[in-house]
C-alpha positions as CSV (number, residue, x, y, z in Angstrom):
1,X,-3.9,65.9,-136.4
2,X,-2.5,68.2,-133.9
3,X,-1.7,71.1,-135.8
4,X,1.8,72.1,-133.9
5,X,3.2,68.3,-134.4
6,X,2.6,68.6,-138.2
7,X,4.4,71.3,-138.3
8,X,7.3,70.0,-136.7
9,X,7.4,67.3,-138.8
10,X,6.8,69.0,-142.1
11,X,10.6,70.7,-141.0
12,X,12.2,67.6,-140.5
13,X,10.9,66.2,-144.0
14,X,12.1,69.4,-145.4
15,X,15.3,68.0,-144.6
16,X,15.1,65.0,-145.5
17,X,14.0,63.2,-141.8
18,X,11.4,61.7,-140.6
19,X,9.4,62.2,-137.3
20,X,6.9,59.9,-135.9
21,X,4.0,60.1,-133.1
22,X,4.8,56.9,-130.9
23,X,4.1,55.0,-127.8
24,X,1.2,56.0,-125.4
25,X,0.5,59.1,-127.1
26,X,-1.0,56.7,-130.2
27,X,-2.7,54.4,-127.8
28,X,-4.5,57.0,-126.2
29,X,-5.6,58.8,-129.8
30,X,-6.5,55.5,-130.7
31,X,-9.2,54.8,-127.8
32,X,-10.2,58.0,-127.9
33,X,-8.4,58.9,-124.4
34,X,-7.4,62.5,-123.8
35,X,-3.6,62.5,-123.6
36,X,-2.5,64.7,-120.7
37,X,1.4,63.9,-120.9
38,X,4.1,64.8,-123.0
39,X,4.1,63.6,-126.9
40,X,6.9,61.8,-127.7
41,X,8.2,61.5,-130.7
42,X,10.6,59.2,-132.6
43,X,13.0,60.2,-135.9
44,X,15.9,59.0,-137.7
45,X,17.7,62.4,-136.8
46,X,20.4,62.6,-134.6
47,X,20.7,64.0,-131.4
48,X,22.5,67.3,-132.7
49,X,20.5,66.9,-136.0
50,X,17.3,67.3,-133.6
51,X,18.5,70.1,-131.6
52,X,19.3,71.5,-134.7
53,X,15.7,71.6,-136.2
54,X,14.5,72.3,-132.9
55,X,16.3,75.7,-133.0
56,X,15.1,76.1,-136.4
57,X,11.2,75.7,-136.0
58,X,11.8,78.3,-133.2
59,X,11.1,75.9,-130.3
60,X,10.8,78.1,-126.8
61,X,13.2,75.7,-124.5
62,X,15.2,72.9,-125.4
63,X,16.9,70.7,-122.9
64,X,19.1,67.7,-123.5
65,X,19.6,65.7,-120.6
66,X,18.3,62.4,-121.6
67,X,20.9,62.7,-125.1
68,X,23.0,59.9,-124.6
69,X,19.8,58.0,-124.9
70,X,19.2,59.8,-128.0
71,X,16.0,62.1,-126.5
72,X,15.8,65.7,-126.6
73,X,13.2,67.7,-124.7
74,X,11.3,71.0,-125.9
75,X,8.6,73.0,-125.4
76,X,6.8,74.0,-129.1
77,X,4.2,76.0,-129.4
78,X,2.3,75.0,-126.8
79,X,3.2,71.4,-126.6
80,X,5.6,69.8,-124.7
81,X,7.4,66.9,-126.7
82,X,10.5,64.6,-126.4
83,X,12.1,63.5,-129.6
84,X,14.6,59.9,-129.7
85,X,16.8,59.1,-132.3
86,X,15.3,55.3,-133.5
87,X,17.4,53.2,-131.5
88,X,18.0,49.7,-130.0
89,X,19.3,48.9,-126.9
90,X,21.2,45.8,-125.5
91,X,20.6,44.9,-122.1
92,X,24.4,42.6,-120.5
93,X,22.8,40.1,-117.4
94,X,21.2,41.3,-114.5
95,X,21.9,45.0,-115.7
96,X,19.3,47.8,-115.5
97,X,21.4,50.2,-118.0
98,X,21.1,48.9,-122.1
99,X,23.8,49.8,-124.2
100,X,21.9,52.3,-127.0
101,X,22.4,51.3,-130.5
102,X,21.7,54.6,-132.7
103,X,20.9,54.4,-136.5
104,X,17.9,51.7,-135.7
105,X,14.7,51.0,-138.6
106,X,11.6,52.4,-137.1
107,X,10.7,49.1,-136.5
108,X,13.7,48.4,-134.9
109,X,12.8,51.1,-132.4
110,X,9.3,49.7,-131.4
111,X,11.0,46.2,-131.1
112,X,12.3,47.4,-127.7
113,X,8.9,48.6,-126.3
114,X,7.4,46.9,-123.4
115,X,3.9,46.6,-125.0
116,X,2.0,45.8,-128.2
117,X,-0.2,48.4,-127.3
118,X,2.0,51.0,-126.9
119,X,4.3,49.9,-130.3
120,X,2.3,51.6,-132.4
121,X,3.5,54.9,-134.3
122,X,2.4,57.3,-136.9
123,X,3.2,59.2,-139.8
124,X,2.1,62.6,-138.2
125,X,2.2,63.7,-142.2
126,X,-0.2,61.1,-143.5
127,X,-1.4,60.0,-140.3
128,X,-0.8,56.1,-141.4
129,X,-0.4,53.7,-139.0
130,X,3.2,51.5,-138.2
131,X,2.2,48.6,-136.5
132,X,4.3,45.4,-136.8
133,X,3.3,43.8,-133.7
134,X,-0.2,43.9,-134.1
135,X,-1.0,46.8,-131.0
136,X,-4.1,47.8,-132.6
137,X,-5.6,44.3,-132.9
138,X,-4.9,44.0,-129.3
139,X,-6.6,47.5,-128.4
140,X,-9.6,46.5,-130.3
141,X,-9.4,42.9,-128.4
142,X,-9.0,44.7,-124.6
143,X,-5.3,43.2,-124.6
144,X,-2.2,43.6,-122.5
145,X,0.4,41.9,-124.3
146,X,4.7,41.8,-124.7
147,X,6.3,42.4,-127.5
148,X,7.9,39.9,-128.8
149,X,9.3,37.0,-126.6
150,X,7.4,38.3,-123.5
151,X,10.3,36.4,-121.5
152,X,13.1,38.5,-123.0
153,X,11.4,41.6,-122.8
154,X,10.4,41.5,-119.1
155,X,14.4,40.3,-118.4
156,X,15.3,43.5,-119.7
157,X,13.1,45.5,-117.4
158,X,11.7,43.5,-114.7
159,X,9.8,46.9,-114.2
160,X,7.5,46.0,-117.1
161,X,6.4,43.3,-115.1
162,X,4.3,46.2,-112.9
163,X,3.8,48.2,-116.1
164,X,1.6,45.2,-117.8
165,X,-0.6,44.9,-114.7
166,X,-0.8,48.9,-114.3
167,X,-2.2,49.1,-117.6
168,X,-4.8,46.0,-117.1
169,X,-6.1,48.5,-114.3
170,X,-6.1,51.6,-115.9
171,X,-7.7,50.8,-119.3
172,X,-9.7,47.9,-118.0
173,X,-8.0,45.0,-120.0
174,X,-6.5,41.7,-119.7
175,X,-3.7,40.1,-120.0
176,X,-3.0,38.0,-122.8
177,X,-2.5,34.3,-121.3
178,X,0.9,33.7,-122.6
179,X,2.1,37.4,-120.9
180,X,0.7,36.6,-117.9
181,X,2.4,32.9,-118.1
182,X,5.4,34.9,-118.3
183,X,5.4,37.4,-115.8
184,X,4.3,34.8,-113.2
185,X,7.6,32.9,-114.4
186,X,10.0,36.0,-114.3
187,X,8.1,37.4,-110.8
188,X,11.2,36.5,-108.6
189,X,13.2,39.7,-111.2
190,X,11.2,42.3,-109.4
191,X,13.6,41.9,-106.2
192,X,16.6,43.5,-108.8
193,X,14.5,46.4,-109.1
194,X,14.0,50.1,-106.8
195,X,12.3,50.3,-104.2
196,X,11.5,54.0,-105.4
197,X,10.7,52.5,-109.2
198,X,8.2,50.2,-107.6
199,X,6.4,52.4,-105.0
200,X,5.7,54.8,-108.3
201,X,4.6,51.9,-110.2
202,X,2.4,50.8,-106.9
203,X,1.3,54.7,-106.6
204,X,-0.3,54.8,-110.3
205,X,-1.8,50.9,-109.4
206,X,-3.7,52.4,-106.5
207,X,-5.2,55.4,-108.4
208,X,-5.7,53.5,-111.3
209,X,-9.8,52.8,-112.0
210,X,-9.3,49.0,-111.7
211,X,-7.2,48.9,-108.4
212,X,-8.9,45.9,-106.3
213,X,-8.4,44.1,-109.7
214,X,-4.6,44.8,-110.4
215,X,-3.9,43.9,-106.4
216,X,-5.5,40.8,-106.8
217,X,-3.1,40.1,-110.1
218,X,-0.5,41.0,-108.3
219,X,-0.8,38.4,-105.7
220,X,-2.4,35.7,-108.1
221,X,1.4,36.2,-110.3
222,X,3.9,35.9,-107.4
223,X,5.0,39.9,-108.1
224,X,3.6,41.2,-104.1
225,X,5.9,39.0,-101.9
226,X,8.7,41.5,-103.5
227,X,6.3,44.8,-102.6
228,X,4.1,44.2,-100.0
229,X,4.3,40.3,-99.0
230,X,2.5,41.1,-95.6
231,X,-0.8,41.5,-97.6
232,X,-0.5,37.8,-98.8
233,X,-1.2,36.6,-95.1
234,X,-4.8,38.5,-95.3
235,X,-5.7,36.0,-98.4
236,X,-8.3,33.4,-97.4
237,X,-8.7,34.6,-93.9
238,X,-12.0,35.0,-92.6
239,X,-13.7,37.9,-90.4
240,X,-15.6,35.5,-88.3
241,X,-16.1,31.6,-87.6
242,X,-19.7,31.2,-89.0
243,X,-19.9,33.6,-91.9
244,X,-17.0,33.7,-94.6
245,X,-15.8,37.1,-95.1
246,X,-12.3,36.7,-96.6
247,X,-10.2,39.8,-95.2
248,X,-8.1,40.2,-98.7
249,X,-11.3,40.3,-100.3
250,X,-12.9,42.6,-98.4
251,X,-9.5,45.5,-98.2
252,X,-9.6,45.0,-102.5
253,X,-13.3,46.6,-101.8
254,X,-12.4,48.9,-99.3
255,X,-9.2,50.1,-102.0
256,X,-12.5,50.7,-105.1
257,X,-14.8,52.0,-103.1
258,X,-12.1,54.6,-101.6
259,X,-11.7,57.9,-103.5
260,X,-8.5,58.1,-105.9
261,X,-6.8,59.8,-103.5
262,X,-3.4,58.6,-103.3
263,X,-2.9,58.6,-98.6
264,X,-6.9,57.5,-98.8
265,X,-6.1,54.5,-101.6
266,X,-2.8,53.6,-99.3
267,X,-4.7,53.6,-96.3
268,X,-7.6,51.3,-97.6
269,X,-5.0,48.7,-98.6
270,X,-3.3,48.6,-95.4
271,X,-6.3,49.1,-92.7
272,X,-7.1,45.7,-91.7
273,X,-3.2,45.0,-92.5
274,X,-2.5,43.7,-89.0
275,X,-5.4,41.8,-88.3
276,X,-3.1,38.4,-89.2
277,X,-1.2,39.3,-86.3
278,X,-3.9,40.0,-83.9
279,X,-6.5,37.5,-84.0
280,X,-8.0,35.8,-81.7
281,X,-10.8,33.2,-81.0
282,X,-12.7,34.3,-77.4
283,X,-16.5,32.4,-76.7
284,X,-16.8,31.4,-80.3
285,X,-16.3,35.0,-81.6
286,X,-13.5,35.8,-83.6
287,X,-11.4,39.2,-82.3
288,X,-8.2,41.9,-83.4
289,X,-7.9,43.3,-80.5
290,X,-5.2,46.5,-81.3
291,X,-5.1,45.8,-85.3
292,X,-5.2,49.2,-86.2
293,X,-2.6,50.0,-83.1
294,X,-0.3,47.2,-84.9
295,X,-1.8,48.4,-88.4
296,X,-0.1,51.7,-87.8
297,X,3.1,50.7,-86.7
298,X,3.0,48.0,-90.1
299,X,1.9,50.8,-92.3
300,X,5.0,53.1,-91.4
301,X,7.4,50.0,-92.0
302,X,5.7,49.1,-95.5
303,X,5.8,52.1,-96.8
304,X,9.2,53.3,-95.6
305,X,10.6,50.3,-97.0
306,X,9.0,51.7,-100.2
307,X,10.8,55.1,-99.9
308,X,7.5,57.0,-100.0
309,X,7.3,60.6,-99.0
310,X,7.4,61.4,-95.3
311,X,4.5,63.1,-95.6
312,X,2.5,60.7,-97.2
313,X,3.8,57.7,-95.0
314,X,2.5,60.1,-91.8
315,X,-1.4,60.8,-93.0
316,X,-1.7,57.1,-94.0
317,X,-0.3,55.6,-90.5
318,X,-2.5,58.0,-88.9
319,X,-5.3,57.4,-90.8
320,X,-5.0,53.5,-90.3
321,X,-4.4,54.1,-86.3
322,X,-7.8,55.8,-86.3
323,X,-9.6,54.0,-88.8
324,X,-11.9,52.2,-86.0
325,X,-12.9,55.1,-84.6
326,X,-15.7,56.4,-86.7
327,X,-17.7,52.6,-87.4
328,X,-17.1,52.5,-84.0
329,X,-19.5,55.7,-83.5
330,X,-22.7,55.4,-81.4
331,X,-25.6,58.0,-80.3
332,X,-25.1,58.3,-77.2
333,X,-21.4,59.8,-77.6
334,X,-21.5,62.8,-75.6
335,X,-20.5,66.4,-77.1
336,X,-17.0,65.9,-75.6
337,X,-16.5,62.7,-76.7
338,X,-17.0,64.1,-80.5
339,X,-14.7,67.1,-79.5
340,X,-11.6,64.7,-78.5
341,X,-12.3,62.6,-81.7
342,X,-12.1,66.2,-84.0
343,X,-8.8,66.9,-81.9
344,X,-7.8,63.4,-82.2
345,X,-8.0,63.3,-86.3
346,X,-7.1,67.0,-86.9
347,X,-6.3,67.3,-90.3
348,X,-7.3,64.0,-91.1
349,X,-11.1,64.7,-90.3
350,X,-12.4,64.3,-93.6
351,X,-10.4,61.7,-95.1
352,X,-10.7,59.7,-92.0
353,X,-15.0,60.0,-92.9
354,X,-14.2,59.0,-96.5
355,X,-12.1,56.1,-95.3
356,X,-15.1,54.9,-92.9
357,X,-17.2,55.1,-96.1
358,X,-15.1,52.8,-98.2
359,X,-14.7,50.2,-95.1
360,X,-18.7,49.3,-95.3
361,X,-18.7,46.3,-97.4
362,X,-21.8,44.4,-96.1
363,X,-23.6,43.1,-99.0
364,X,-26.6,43.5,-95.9
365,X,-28.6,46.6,-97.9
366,X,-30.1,47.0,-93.9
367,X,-26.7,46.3,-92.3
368,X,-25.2,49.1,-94.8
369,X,-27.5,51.5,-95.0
370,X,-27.4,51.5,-90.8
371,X,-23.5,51.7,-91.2
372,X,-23.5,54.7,-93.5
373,X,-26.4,56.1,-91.6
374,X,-23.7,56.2,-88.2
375,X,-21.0,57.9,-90.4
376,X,-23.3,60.5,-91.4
377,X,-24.5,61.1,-87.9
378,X,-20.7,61.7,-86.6
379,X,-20.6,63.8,-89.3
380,X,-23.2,66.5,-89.1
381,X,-22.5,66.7,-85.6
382,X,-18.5,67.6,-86.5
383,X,-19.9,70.0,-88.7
384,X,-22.4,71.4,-86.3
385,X,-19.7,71.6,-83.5
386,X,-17.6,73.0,-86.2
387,X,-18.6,75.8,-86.9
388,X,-19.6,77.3,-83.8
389,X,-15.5,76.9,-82.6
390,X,-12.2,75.4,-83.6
391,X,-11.9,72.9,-81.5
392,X,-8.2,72.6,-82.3
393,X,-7.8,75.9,-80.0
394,X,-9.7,74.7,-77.3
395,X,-7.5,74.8,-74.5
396,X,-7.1,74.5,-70.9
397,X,-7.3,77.0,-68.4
398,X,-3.6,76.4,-66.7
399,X,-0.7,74.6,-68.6
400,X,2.0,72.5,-67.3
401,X,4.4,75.1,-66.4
402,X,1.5,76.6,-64.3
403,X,1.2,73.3,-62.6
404,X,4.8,72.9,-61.8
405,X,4.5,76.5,-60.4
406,X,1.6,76.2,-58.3
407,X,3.0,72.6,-56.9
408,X,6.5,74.0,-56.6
409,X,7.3,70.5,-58.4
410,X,9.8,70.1,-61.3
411,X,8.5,68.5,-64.9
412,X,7.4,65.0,-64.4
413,X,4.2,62.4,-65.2
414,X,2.4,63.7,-62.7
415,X,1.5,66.7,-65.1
416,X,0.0,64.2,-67.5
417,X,-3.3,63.2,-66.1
418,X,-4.0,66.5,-64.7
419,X,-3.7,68.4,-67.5
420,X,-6.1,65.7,-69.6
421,X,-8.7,65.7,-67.0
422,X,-8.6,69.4,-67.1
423,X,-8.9,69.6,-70.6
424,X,-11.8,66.5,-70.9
425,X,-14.0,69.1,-68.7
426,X,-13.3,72.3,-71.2
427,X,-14.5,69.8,-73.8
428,X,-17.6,68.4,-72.1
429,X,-18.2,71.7,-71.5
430,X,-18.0,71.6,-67.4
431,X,-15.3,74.2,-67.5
432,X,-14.6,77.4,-69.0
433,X,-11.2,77.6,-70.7
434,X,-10.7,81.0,-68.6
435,X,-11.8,79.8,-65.4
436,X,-8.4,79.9,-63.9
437,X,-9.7,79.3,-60.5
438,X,-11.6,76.8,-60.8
439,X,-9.4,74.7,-62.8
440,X,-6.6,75.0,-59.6
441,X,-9.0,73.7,-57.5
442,X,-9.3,70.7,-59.1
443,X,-5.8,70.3,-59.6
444,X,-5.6,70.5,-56.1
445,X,-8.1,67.7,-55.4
446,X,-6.3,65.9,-57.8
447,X,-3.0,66.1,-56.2
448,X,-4.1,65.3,-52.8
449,X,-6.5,62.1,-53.9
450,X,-3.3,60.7,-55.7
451,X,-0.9,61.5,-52.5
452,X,-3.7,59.4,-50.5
453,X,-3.7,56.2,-52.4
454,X,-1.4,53.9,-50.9
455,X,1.9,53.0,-52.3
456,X,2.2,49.9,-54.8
457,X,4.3,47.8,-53.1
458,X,8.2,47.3,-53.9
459,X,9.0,44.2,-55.6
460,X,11.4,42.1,-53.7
């Protein structure tokens, strides 16, 4: 028993409360899973009555701004825990915001939980168990089930409706066939709720160790036509005309085999994302010409509609625009054509690599193998290039404003292809990045050989 809790709750026995361990804290203890997040705590105590002990017990910070939901935050030596008066809650139609009832039984208070398995408490004193709605049978049985009339509970919360599948993928459960009956009835609720509350819900989906499986739930119960319905047009598409490679299928692989990085996760589900929208049938061969072009521009509407970070809605559109770029790797790419891909993924580099892992799917151990072997290639020769310069700083020997000085010519797109050819010859390495001279030569040529060609002509 955590030594801390016990005392705490020898203090509120002393006068003449009770305290309880409750919710995820006991499901965790009970499968033996390190709990990393606060403890909370539930007690017959009011509010004051609770800030009161608090003070007591010599607690190091207390803060109170969940109270008029009955929970009050502190730090205790060492642990961080948040304690709620029992409670009920009443939830009027369509609302999001329960009335709170105070003055609740204990198991009153777990009534209102989302989950058998996490309406479990217990007596940090004795260490007994308070389980009315059977949460520990359904831990021992790998079961995500409601509490209660599953109906009624996820009509109070549509939220929970994400919640239940979350937890199928992080502890590797199932859902209990009635539960799942339910949320596949009350699917069409999720469109009350925020798009901030889902994208965190969606966020702790995609990390979770069961991902590809919890996406696949999510279409299978009607909930992703209300987070991310352009995924449903991937489902039963193939890759090709002869061989049936089902492009859902195939992204649910991409998301488990892709580190639980939250931008790499993101970018796995949405890489192929577009290729609905670009395909095409040409001499038998089936074709996405532009997908990750289209991908990218997809990927920054999905998850803005989300209200994801800026940051995070930047690396994954990037990361889908270039996602082609390293399967699409061959030998013979020249030491300049590496350079303009390093320059070209910046930051991204490595994720971009890890991304390109995750996309080889082939069950083809020949195929694969030859796959991976290309990625590694690209690779070592990043490395290689890298650390003999930062190619990030590789420049070219005269800028715009030089150009429009030695021209005598105001800013135009004239500069543009002059300045790119320039700087494609400092990365093949044909010209040094101080070779001034040189470099306004062949801005010269260039000038004159585009002055030469002959008008297009006007259109009438």
């Amino acid at each position: 028993m955590n030594t801390p809790l016990l005392r705490l709750a020898e203090r509120f026995a002393d006068q003449g409360h009770v305290l309880y361990l409750v919710g995820g804290c006991v499901r965790d203890l009970l499968l033996g899973r390190p709990h990393t997040a606060d403890f909370d705590l539930a007690t017959d105590a009011t509010p004051g009555e609770v800030k009161a002990l608090l003070q007591a017990a010599g607690a190091e910070h207390i803060w109170a701004v969940g109270e008029r939901f009955g929970t009050i935050g502190a730090h205790y030596q060492g642990e961080t825990v948040e304690i709620t008066t029992f409670r009920s809650e009443e939830y009027a139609p369509r609302s999001r915001k329960p009335a709170v009832r105070f003055g609740a039984s204990l198991e009153g208070d777990l009534a209102r939980r989302d989950l058998t398995i996490n309406a479990i408490a217990q007596d940090l004193r004795t260490g007994a168990l308070i389980d009315p709605f059977g949460g520990e049978r359904d831990l021992a049985a790998r079961l995500v089930r409601a509490v209660g009339n599953a109906d009624e509970r996820f009509a109070e919360d549509p939220l929970r409706l994400l919640r239940a599948v979350r937890f199928v993928a992080q502890l590797d459960f199932r859902l209990a066939p009635d539960t799942a009956a339910a949320i596949q009835r009350q699917a069409d609720l999720l469109a009350d709720i925020s798009r901030e509350r889902i994208a965190q819900e969606m966020n702790k989906i995609l990390m979770a160790p069961r991902a590809g499986h919890a996406l696949r739930l999510l279409c299978d119960l009607g909930l992703m036509r209300h987070i991310v319905p352009e995924l449903l047009a991937m489902r039963g598409m193939r890759q090709d005309l002869y061989r049936y490679k089902d492009v859902f299928e195939h992204t649910l692989h991409v998301v488990d085999n892709a580190e639980p990085e939250l931008a790499l996760r993101w970018a796995a589900l949405l890489h192929d994302i577009a290729k609905p929208r670009t395909i095409s049938h040409v001499n038998g061969e089936t074709h996405f010409f532009g997908h990750e072009v289209v991908g990218e521009g997809m990927s920054r509407r999905i998850l803005g509609r989300l209200r994801l970070d800026r940051a995070l809605i930047e690396k994954v559109a990037r990361l889908v625009a270039l996602h082609q770029r390293v399967n699409n790797y061959e030998g013979d790419w020249t030491d300049g054509a590496v350079r303009r891909f390093m320059r070209e993924a910046g930051d991204d580099l490595e994720d971009l690599f890890k991304l390109s892992r995750a996309d080889v799917t082939t069950r083809r151990e020949e195929k694969r193998r030859a796959a991976l072997r290309r990625v590694d290639e690209l690779r070592a020769r990043c490395e290689a290039i890298r650390a003999q310069e930062d190619v990030a700083k590789i420049h070219s020997p005269i800028d715009g404003n030089d150009l429009m000085a030695l021209f005598g010519r105001g800013p135009g797109p004239w500069i543009k292809p002059i300045k790119e050819h320039l700087l494609n010859l400092v990365l093949e390495g044909q010209l040094a990045q101080d070779d001034r001279e040189t470099a306004e030569r062949i801005a010269r040529e260039l000038v004159a050989e585009l002055e030469a060609q002959p008008a297009a002509p006007s259109r009438p």
